[in-house]
DOVEXFI-754450 format. One record per residue (C-alpha): residue in one letter; x, y, z. Coordinates in steps of 0.001 Angstrom, whole numbers, plus 500000, padded with zeros to 6 digits. Layout:
aXYZ
...
***
This chain:
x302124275561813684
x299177273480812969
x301052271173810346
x304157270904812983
x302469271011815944
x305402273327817251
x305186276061819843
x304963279459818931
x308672279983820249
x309824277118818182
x307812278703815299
x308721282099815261
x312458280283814909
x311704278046812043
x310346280995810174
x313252283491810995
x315581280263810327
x314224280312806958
x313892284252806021
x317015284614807225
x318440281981804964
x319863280202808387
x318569276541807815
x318455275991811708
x315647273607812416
x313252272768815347
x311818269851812434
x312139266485813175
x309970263850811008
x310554265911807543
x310676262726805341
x306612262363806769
x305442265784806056
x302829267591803243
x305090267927800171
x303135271089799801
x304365272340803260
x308030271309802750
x307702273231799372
x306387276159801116
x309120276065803687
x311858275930800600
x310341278818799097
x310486281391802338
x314127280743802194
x314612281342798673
x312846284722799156
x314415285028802423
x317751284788800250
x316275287536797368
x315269290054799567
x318483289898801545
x320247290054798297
x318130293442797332
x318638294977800686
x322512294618800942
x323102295932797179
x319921298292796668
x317955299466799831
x321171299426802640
x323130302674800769
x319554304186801196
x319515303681804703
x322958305467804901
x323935303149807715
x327521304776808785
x327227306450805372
x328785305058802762
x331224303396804938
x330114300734805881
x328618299714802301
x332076300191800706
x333617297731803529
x330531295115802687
x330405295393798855
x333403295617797148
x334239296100793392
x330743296443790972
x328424297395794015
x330505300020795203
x331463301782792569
x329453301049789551
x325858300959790862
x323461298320788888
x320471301209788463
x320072304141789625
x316888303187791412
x315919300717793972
x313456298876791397
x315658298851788599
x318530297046790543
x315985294725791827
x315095293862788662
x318602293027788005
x319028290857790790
x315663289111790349
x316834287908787091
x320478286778788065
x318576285192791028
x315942283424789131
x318041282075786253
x320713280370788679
x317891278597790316
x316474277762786899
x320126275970786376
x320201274471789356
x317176272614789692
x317670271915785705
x321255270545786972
x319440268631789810
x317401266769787762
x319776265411785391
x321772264432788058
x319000262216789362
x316565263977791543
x312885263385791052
x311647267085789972
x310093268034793119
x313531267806795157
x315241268947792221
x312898272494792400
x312694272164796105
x316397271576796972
x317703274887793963
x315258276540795965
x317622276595799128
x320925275807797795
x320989279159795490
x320121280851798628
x322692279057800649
x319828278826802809
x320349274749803912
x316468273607804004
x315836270017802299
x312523268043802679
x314649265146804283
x315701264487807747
x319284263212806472
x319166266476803982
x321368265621801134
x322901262413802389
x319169260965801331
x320380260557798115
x323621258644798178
x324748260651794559
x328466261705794397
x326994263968791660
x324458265532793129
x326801267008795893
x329067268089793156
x325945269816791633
x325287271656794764
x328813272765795345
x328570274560792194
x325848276396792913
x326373276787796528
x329605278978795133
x327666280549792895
x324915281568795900
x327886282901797889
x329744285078795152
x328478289078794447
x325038289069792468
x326211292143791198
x329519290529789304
x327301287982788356
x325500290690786336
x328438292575785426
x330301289273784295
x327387287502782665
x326620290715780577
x330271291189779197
x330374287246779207
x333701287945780574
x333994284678783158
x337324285593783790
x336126288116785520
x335681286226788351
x339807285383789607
x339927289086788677
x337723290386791438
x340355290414794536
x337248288737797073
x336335286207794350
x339787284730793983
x340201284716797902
x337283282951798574
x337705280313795766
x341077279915797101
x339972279535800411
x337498276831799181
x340429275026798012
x343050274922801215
x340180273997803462
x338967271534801384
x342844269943800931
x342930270223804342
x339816268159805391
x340366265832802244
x343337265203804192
x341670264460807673
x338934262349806356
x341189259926803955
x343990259331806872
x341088258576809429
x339844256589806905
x336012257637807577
x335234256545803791
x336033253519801649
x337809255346799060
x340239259037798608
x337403259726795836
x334648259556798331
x336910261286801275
x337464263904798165
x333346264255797403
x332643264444800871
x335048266866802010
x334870269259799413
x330877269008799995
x331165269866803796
x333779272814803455
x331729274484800471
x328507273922802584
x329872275497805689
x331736278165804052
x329029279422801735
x326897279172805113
x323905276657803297
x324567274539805845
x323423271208804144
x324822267816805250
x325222264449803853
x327413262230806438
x327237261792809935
x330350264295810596
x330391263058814948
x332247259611812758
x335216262090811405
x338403263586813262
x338221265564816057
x338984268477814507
x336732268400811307
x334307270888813783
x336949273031814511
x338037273681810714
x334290273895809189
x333358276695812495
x336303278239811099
x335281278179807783
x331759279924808372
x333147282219810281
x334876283380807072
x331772283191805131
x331203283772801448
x331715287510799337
x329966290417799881
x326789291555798423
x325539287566798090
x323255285239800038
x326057283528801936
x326687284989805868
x329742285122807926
x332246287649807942
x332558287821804049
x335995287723802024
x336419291425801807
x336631291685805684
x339062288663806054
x341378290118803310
x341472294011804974
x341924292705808425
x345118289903807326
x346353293400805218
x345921295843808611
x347924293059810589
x350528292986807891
x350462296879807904
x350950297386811661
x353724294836811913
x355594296412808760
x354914299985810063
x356673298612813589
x359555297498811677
x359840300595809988
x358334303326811630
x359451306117809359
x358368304133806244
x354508305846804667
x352670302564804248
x348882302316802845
x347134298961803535
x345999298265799397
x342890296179798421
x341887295807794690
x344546297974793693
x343238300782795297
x344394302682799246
x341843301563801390
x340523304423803692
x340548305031807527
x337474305160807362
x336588301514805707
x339688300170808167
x337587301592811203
x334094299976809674
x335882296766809122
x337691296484812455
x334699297360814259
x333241294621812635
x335511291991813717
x335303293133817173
x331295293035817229
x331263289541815908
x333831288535818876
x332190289983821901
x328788288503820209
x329961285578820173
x331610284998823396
x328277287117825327
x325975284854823503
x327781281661823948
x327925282664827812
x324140283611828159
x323420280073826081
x325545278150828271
x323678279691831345
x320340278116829799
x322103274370830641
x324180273483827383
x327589272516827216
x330474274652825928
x330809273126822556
x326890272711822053
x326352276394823109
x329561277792820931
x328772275952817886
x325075276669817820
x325474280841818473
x328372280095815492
x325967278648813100
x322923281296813886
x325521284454813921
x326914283297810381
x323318282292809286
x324920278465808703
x322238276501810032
x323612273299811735
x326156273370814715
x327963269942816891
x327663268504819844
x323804268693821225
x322695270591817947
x324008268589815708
x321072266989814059
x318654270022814969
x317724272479817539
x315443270743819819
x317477270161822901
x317715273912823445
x315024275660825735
x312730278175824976
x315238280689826394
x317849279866824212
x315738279364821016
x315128283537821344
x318597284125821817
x319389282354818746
x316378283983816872
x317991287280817855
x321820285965816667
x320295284819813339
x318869288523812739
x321678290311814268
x324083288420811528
x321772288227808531
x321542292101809132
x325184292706809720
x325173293739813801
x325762297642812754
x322744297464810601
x320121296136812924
x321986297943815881
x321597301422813777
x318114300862813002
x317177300594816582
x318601304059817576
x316073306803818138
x318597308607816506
x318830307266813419
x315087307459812792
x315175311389813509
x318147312120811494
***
């Protein structure tokens, strides 16, 4: 507060913005600011990213939040059913070391792609933890560096795949590993259509001077939104009308369970498309005995309940926060695509928020402070956690 000379309402969301890996920002003026306060600001989202990390693959089955339910719906695959250690410091351990040697890369990566070493360190700090921060007002469109964006896409990706296969790959130095795991391949596949898709947009409105830099840019934006880092490097007002619509869409869907990224996560998206497919087949044929199937395996009611319940909570939060935001004097689009970005821990939203989060009032900064925690913590979680209940059970 006494660097930014913010309120304590705007501060208390800067520094949830940041532990919760959001990248939502009160900040204007960054450019002008102690290095050794922007530094500081990277590194609370890096941690931010750890300990959320730790807590989804070593300290949430503790917490036997819906029992093992709900963790089989959020971690698929090597968290699930193969657990790293069997103790909370041991996997920690594990994931400290993934954590740390992926952020080693990427500022290495950084740097040899041109960054002075201070925003090479500061920006791996926030990119591994798909967290968004940069120590620049125009975030990564300061540099100007096809290469640097395709730097950051490739850790970005790797910031929003399982920690866990990370580990389990890296130690059988089995890479193929990755298309193998059902989420993985989704996700990377998802990546791909929405980044045709927007390629597509950008090069017909022809918001760049060439289809290589339409390609860079798009590609950058999709993997930015989807991973939920949330960084930017164009003025995104100047492309089609519907480039909003597709990258809302695309943190909505959100990166794989049991990483840093937010939104729904792959696993979810793939279950609920397979429970629509099984309720339409089972309507054709009503006699027929039909299992909806994910990694090979019958997925149970139980996991089908956690995971539709899911859905459901992220809808009504969505439209109930959007209402109560819109109540507090923004616009539809401002209010939607700023609850969007806090739910699915993104960062930036359109319209008003665009740039950053100053034309919202204090009102509406602690609703968004309470949307970032309610989707960094998964809505059950935090909801559980607050039920006299739980704590006497």
């Amino acid at each position: 507060m006494s660097v930014t000379g913010v309120s304590f309402t705007d501060a208390v969301f800067e520094s949830v913005s940041a532990m919760t890996t959001t990248g939502a920002t009160i900040l204007t003026g960054l450019d002008e600011m102690p290095k050794s306060f922007l530094l500081y600001r990277q590194f609370l989202q890096w941690m931010g990213g750890l300990g959320i990390v730790i807590f989804v693959v070593a300290i949430l089955p503790m917490l036997n939040v819906g029992g093992m339910r709900l963790l089989k719906a959020e971690t698929p695959g090597p968290i699930k059913n193969e657990k790293l250690a069997p103790r909370v410091a041991s996997t920690s351990r594990y994931l400290w070391l993934v954590y740390l040697c992926l952020t080693i890369g990427c500022a290495g990566s950084y740097w040899l792609a041109g960054m002075s070493p201070f925003d090479a360190i500061a920006h791996s700090l926030t990119t591994v933890s798909t967290g968004g921060f940069s120590p620049y007002d125009a975030s990564m469109g300061h540099f100007q560096q096809p290469i640097i964006l395709i730097v950051a896409d490739v850790f970005m990706i790797l910031g929003a795949i399982s920690f866990a296969l990370h580990h389990k790959l890296f130690t059988a130095r089995a890479i193929s590993g990755y298309w193998k795991d059902e989420e993985t391949r989704w996700f990377l596949i998802a990546l791909a259509v929405f980044s045709v898709i927007l390629t597509a947009l950008a090069f017909n409105a022809q918001t760049h001077h060439s289809f290589g830099e339409s390609l860079n840019q798009a590609v950058f934006h999709v993997v930015s939104f989807m991973t939920s880092t949330g960084y930017g490097a164009d003025d995104l007002s100047a492309w089609p009308a519907a480039t909003a619509g597709f990258l809302v869409a695309a943190s909505y869907l959100g990166g794989c369970a049991g990483s840093t990224a937010g939104g729904n996560k792959f696993v979810r998206n793939v279950i609920t498309l397979r429970i629509l497919k099984h309720q339409m087949l089972q309507a054709i044929h009503p006699r027929a005995i039909l299992k909806v199937v994910y990694q090979g395996k019958a997925v149970t009611n139980d996991v089908i309940q956690a995971v539709m319940s899911f859905m459901l909570m992220v809808a009504i939060s969505s439209m109930v926060l959007t209402l109560i935001l819109m109540l507090t004097g923004l616009d539809f689009f401002s209010a939607f695509t700023a609850v969007s970005a806090c739910l699915n821990v993104l960062g930036p939203g359109f319209g008003e928020v665009s740039s950053n989060f100053i034309p919202v009032s204090d009102t509406g900064t602690w609703v968004l402070t309470l949307a970032m925690i309610l989707g960094r913590l998964e809505y059950f979680t935090l909801l559980t956690l607050l039920l006299p209940q739980f704590w006497r059970d």
